[in-house]
C-alpha positions as CSV (number, residue, x, y, z in Angstrom):
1,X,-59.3,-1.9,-11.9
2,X,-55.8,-1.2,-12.6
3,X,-53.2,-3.6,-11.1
4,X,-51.0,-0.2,-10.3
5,X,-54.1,1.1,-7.9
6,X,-52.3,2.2,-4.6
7,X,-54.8,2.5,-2.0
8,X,-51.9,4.9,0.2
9,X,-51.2,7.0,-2.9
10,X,-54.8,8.2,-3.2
11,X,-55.2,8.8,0.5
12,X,-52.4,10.7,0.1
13,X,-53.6,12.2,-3.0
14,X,-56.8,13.2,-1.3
15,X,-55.2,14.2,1.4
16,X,-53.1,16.9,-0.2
17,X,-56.2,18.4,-1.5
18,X,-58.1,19.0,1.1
19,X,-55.2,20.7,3.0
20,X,-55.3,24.5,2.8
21,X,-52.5,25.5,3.9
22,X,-50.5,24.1,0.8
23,X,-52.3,25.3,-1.8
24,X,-50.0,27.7,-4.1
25,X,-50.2,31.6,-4.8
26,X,-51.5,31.4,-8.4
27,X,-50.2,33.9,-10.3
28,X,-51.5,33.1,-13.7
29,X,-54.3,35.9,-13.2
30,X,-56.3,34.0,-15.6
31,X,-59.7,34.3,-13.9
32,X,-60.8,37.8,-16.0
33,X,-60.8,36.0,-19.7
34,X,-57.4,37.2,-20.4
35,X,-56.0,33.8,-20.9
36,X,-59.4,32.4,-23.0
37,X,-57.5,31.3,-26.0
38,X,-55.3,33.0,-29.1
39,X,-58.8,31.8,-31.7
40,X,-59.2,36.2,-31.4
41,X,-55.6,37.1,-32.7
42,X,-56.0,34.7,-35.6
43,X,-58.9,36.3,-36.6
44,X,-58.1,39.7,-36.3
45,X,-54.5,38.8,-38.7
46,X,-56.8,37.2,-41.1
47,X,-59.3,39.9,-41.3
48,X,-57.1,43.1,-40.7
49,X,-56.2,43.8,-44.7
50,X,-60.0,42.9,-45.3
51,X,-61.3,44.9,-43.0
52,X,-61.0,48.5,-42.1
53,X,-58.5,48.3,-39.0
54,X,-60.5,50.7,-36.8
55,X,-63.8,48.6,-37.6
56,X,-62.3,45.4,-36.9
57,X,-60.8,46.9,-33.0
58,X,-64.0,47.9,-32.7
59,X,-65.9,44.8,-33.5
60,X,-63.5,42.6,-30.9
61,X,-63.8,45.8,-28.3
62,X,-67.9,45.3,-28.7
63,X,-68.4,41.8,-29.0
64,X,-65.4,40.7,-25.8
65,X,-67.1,41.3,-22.6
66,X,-70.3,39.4,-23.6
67,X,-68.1,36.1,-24.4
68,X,-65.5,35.8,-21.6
69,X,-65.8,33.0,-19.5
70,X,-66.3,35.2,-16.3
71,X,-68.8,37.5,-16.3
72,X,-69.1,40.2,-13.4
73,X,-72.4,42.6,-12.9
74,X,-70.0,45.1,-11.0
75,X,-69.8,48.7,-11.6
76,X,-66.4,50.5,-11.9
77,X,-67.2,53.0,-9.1
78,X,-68.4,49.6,-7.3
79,X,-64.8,48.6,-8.0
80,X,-63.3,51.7,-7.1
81,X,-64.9,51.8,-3.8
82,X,-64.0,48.4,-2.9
83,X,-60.1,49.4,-4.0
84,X,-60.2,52.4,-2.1
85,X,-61.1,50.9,0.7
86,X,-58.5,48.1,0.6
87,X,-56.3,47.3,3.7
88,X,-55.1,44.4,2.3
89,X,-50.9,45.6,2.6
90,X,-51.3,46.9,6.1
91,X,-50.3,43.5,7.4
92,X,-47.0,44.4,5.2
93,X,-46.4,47.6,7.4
94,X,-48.5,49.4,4.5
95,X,-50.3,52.4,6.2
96,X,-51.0,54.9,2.8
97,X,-54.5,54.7,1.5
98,X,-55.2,53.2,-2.0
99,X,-55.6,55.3,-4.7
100,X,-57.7,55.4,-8.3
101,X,-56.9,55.6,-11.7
102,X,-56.2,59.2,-13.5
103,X,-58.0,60.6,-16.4
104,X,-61.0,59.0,-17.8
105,X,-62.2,55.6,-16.9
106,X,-65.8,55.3,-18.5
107,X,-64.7,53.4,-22.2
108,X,-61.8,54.6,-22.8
109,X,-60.0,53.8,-26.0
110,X,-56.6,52.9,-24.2
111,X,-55.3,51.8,-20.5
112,X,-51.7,52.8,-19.5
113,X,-50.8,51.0,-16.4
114,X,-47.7,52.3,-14.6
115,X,-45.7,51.0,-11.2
116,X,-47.8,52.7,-9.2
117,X,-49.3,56.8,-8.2
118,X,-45.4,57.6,-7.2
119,X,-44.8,59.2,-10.2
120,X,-42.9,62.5,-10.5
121,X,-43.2,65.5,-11.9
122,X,-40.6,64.9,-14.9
123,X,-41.9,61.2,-15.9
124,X,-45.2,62.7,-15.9
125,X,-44.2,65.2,-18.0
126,X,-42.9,63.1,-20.8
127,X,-45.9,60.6,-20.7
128,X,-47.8,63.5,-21.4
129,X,-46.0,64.7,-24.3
130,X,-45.6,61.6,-25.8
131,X,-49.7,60.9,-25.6
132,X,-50.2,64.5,-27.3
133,X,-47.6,63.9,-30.1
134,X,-49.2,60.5,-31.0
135,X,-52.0,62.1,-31.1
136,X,-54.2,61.0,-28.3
137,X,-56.6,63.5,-26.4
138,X,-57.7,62.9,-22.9
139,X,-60.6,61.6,-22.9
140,X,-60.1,58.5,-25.1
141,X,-57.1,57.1,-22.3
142,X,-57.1,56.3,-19.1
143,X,-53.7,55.6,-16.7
144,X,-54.3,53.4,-14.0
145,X,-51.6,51.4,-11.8
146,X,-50.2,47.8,-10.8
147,X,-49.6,49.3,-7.9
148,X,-52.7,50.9,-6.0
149,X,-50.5,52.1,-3.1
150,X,-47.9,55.1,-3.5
151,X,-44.8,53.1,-2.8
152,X,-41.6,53.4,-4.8
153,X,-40.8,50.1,-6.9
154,X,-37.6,49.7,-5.2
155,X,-39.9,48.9,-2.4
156,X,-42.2,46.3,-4.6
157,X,-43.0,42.6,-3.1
158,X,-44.7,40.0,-4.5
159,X,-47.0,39.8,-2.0
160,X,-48.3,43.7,-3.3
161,X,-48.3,42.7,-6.5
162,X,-50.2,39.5,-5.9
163,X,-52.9,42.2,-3.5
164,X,-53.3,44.6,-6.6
165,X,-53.3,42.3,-9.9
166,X,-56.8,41.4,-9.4
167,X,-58.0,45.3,-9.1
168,X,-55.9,45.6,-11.9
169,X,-57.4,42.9,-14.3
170,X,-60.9,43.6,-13.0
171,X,-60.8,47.3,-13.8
172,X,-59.6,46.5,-17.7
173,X,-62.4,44.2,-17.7
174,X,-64.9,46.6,-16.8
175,X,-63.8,49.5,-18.8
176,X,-62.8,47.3,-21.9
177,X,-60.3,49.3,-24.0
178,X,-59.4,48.9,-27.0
179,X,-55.6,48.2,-26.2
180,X,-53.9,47.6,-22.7
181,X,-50.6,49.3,-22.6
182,X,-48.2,48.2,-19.4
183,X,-45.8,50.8,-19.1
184,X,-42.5,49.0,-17.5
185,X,-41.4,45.2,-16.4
186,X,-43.5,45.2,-13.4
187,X,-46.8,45.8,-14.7
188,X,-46.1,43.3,-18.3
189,X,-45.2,40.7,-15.8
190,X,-48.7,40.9,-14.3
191,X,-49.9,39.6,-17.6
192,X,-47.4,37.5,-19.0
193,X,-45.6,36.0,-15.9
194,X,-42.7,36.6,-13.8
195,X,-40.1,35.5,-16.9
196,X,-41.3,38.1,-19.1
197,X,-39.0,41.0,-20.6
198,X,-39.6,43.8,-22.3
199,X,-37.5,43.5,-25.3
200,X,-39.5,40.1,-26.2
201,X,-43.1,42.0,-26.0
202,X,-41.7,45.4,-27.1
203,X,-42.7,47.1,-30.3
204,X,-45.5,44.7,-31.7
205,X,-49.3,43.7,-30.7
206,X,-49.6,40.3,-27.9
207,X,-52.7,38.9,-27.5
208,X,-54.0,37.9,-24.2
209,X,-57.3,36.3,-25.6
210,X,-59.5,39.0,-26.6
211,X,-57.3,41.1,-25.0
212,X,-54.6,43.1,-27.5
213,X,-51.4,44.1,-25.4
214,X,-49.0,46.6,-26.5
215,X,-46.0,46.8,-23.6
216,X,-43.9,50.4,-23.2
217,X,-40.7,51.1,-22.1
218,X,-40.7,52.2,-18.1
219,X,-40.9,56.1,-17.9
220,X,-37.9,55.8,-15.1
221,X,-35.9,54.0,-17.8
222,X,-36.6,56.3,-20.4
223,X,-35.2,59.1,-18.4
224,X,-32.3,57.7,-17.7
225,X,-31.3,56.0,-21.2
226,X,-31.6,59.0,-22.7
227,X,-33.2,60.1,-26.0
228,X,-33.0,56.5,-27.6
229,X,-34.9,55.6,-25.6
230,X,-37.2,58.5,-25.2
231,X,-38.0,58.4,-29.6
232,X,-38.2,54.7,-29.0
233,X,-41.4,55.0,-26.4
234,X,-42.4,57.7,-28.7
235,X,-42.9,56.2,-31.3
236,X,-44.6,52.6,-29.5
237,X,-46.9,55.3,-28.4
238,X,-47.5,56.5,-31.6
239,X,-48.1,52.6,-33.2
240,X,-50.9,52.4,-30.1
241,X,-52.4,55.0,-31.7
242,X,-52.5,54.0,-34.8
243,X,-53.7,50.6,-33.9
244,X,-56.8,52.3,-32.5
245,X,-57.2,54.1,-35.2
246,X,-55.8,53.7,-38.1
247,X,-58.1,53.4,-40.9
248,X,-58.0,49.7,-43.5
249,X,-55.9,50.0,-46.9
């Protein structure tokens, strides 16, 4: 036994432990596989030129859900229910009722994930033009939210955020696209962690694991910024696309 053992220090040790009320928020959201290891993203590098692109996004798409380290037996509408259902913000003054993604959730090729459902009609608008000039049709994307609640994001609080991610992560797990696309700050933190910008993600593939991640510029600062901005987003759309589908050289 080491001459350093502290009898007090392990009490104390043991103590902390086994008191709930200071364990932390954790925040990592690392529970759905997204954090597994970047052994996926070195493979597809290697293998991309080799490989026909679309084949080898299809290959990791197939082959993810069977080896992540959490496996879940849910159905989507199970999950859906469940969200729906959630009163978890009403202890926050929260009163509106959840709500579900948009479009089509069964396999879709890409998830969008904005703030939250408060969207208006002119972001809208522009999202939807940009998908159609990349090329996309509706039923290969779906757009879901960080936030499941309507609530404007001048309005967001951790504790909402911290409610929602693990709806969020679940929900990518279970419809397993080929690319995850968070549109805005607020929903890249939810993967990368409160430090995390948009100009360091923006404009090229991050790997989450298995997971590719492709972040967007925020519709809300898009329309505001101006057309810069605007052929900027179009064209991050447009290399989403093409990572789906682009064919190998």
């Amino acid at each position: 036994m080491s001459s350093n053992f502290s009898q007090e220090e392990l009490n104390a040790l043991i103590s902390n432990a086994l008191d709930d009320s200071v364990k932390p928020i954790d925040r990592t959201y690392g529970q759905l596989g997204f954090m597994e290891s970047n052994v996926i993203e070195s493979i597809f590098n290697a293998f991309e030129d080799r490989i026909g692109q679309t084949d080898l996004v299809n290959i990791i798409r197939d082959s993810r859900i069977s080896s992540l380290s959490v496996q879940t037996n849910l159905q989507i509408t199970d999950l859906h229910t469940v969200t729906h259902n959630c009163t978890k913000c009403q202890a926050n003054g929260l009163t509106t009722s959840p709500q579900l993604p948009k479009w089509n959730v069964n396999n879709p090729d890409v998830v969008f994930i904005i703030d939250s459902p408060a969207l208006d009609q002119q972001a809208s608008a522009l999202f939807v033009s940009a998908l159609k000039a990349s090329g996309f049709s509706s039923d290969k994307v779906c757009l879901t939210y960080l936030m499941r609640c309507p609530i404007k994001a001048a309005t967001f609080d951790q504790a909402y955020i911290d409610n929602c991610s693990p709806y969020l992560h679940q929900e990518i797990q279970l419809m397993n696209p080929k690319l995850v696309c968070p549109v805005g700050t607020n929903a890249l933190v939810s993967f990368f962690g409160a430090d995390s910008k948009i100009k360091d993600y923006k404009g090229k593939i991050s790997w989450l694991g298995s997971w590719p991640i492709l972040p967007l510029y925020s519709l809300t600062y898009i329309l505001k910024a101006g057309n810069t901005a605007e052929d900027s987003f179009k064209a991050d759309m447009l290399q989403a696309y093409q990572f789906c589908y682009k064919k190998g050289s």
